[in-house]
C-alpha positions as a Markdown table, in Angstrom:
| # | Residue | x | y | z |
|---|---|---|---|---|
| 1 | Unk | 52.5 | 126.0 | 99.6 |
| 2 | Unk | 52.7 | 128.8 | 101.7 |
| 3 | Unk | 52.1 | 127.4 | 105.0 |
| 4 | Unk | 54.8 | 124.8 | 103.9 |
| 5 | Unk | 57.1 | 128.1 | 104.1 |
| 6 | Unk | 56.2 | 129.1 | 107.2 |
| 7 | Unk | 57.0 | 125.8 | 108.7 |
| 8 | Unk | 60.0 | 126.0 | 107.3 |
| 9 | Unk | 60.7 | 129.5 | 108.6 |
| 10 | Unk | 59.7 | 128.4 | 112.3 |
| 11 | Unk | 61.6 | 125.4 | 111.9 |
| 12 | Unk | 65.0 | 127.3 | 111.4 |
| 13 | Unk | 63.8 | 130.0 | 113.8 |
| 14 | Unk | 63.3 | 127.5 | 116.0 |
| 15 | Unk | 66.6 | 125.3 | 115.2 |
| 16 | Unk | 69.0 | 128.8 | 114.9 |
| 17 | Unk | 67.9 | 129.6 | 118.6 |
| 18 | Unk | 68.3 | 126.0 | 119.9 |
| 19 | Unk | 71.4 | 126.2 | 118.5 |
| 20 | Unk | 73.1 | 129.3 | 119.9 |
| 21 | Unk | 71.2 | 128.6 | 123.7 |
| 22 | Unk | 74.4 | 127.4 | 125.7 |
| 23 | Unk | 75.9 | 130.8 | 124.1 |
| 24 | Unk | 73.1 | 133.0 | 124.8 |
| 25 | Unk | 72.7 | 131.7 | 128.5 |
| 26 | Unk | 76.4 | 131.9 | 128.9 |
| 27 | Unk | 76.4 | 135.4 | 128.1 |
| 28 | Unk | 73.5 | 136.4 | 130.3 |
| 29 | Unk | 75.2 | 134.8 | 133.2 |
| 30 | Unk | 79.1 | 135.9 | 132.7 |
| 31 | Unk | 77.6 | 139.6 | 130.4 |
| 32 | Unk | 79.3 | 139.7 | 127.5 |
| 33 | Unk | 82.5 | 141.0 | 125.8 |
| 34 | Unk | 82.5 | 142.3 | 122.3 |
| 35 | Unk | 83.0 | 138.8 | 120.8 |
| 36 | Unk | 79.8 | 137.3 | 122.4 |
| 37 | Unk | 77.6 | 140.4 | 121.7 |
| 38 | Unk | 78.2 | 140.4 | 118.1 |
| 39 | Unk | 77.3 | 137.3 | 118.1 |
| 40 | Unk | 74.3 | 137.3 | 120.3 |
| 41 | Unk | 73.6 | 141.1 | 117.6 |
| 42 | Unk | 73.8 | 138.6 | 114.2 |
| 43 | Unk | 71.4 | 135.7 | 115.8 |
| 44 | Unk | 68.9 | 138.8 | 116.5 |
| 45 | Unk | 69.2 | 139.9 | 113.4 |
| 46 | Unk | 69.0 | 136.7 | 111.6 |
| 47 | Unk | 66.0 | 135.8 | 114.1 |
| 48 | Unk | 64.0 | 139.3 | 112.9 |
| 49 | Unk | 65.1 | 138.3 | 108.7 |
| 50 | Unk | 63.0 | 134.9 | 109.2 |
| 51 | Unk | 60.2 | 136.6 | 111.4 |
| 52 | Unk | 60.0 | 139.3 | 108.5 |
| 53 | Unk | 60.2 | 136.2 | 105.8 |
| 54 | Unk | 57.4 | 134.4 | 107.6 |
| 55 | Unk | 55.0 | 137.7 | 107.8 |
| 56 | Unk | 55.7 | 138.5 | 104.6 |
| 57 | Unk | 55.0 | 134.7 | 103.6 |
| 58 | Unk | 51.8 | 135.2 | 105.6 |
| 59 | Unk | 50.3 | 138.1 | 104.1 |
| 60 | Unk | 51.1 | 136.6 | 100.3 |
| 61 | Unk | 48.2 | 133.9 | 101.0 |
């Protein structure tokens, strides 16, 4: 069951930066005004929830 989780975890990890690529390479290229950076600030922080999710679902084995 657990590993089930953390394939599920890399899977959105995975999917949520896939998603947001275009963006993030846009605003490496052109740098980045307010709107962008928040932006690029919530995928980062959404990226380190699931990466804390996935240890944490680690260590419960």
């Amino acid at each position: 069951m657990a590993a089930q989780h953390v394939h599920e975890i890399d899977a959105a990890i995975k999917e949520l930066i896939s998603s947001r690529r275009q963006e993030i390479l846009q605003i490496a290229q052109n740098g980045a005004n307010p709107g962008p950076l928040k932006n690029v600030v919530e995928i980062q922080t959404a990226i380190d929830a699931l990466y804390r999710a996935r240890e944490q679902e680690g260590t419960s084995t």
